[in-house]
N, C-alpha and C positions, 0 to 999 in steps of 0.2 A: 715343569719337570726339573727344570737345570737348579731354580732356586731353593728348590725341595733338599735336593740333593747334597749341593753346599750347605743347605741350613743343618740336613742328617750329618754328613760329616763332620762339621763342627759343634755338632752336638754330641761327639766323641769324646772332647777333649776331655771333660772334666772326669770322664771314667779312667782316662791315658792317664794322665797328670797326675791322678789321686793313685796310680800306683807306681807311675815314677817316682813319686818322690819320696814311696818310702824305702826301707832298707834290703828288705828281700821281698824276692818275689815266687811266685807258686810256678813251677815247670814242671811237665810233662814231658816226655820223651817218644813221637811217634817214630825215632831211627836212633844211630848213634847218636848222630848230632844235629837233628831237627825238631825243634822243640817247638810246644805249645803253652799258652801263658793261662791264666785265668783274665789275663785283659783280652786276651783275643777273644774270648767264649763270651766275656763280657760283651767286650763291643759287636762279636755277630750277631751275639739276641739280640741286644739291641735296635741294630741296624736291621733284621728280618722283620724283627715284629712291627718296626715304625715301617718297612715296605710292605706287608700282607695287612696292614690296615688302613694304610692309601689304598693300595695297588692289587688287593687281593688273588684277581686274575692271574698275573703275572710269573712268570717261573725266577726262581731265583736258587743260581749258583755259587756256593761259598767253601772259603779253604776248607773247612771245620765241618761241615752238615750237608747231608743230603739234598739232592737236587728235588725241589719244589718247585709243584706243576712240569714239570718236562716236558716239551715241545708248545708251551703256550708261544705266539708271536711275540712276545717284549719278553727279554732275558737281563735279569739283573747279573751284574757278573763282579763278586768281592773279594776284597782280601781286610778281612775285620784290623787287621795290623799287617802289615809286610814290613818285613826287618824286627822280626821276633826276638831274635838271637841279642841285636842289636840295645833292645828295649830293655831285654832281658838283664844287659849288663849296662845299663845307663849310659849307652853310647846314642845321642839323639836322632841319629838317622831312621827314623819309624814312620811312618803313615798308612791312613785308610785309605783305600782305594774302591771306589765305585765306581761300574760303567754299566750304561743300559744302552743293550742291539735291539733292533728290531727287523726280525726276519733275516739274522745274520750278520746286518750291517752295522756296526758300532754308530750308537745315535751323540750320546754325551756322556762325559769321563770328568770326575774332579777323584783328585789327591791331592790330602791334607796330611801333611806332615806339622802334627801338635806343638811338641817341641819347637821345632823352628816357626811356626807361626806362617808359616807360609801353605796358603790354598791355590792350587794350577784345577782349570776348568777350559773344558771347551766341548761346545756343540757343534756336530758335523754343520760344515761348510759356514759357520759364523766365527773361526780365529780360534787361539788359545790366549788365556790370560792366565796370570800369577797375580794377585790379590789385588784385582780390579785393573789391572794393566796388558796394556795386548803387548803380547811375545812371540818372538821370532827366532831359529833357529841359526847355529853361525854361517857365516859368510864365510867360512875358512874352504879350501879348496884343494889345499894340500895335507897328505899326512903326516909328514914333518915337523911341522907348526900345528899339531894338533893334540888336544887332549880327549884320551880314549874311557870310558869307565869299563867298566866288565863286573863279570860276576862267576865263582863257581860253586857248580850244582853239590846239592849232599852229597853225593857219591865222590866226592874229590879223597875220600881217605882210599878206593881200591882204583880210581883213572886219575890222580893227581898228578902222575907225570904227563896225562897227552894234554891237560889244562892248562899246565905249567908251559910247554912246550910252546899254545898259543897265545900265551901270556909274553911268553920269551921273544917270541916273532914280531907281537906290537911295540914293546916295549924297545926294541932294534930299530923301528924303521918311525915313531910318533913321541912328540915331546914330550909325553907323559901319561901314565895308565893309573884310575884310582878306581879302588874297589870299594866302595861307602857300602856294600849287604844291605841293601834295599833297590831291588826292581824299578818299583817304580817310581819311588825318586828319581834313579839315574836316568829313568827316560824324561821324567818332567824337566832336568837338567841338562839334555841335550834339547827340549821345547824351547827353553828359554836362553840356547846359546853360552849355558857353561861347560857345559860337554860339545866336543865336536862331532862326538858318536857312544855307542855303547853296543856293546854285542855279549851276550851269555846264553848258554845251549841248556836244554829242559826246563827253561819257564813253562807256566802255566797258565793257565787264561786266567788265574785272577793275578796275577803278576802282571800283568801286560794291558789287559781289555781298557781300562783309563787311560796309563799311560802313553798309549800305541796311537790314540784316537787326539789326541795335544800334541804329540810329536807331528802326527799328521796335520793338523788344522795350524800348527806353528809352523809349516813348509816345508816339514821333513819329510824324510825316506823310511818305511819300516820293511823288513823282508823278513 
């Protein structure tokens, strides 16, 4: 399952890459400022069709499309690209994110971030790794000495002062706060000990369901 998975996600890249690098790209607008790409629509079919032809059975949940099979026991759980916005403006922080539960429990999580050429994986109770290497989350102990990511949700153009506010708090009391707009990157960067933590409010389970499950399997805390 887990080789499957790495092998689908890096079976992305060349659809990513072949519109990164051109000049403009095709956006859609589902808010102000939440947009969707034709890479993202690319890479979900893609990613759907290559799991209902393994995996037929299986229910699968995605940013973009309706939930297929609902309530089957194995739940595919996607973000065809997370850091849309980011892609959108050639800023490389982008990746796909797969994870499959079963019966609830998050089984196994890879996110691949193209551009940087870096794949994080991990299956409940066997570790997390970043591209073939096991990874561990930091030893820091204080917030002080720490570097914080975060993230804020669409709605930051009518609550941007109470984000800003929590922003302001970290930013006071930890040595540093960076906001990369991508999920879950930032959690696979707290897997691997460059982050010392990350916290952002109204994710969604395809933001989180990989990332959350490497965080944990690298020794981390998720709440």
């Amino acid at each position: 399952m887990l080789n499957f998975m790495t092998d689908l996600a890096r079976s992305t890249e060349i659809i990513i890459r072949k519109a990164y690098n051109k000049t403009e790209t095709n956006i859609k607008y589902k808010g102000n400022i939440d947009l969707v790409t034709e890479t993202d629509l690319q890479c979900e079919e893609f990613i759907i069709s290559s799991i209902r032809n393994k995996f037929p059975e299986d229910a699968i949940l995605s940013e973009e499309s309706e939930v297929i099979n609902d309530g089957a026991p194995i739940k595919w759980i996607i973000d065809p690209l997370d850091g849309t916005t980011n892609f959108a403006h050639r800023y490389p922080f982008c990746a796909v994110s797969i994870g499959v539960e079963e019966l609830g429990i998050m089984k196994y999580g890879v996110v691949f971030a193209p551009i940087l050429n870096e794949l994080f994986y991990a299956e409940k109770g066997k570790g997390a790794f970043l591209n073939n290497n096991s990874i561990s989350v930091s030893k820091g102990t204080k917030i002080s000495t720490s570097l914080i990511g975060t993230g804020f949700p669409y709605d930051r153009w009518e609550k941007g002062d109470f984000y800003i506010k929590e922003y302001l708090a970290f930013t006071k009391k930890c040595q540093g706060v960076r906001r990369a707009g991508a999920a879950a990157i930032d959690l696979c960067y707290v897997a691997c000990g460059r982050l010392d933590g990350f916290f952002e409010r109204k994710l969604k389970p395809w933001d989180t369901a990989a990332g959350s499950l490497i965080v944990s399997e690298a020794g981390g805390t998720v709440s």
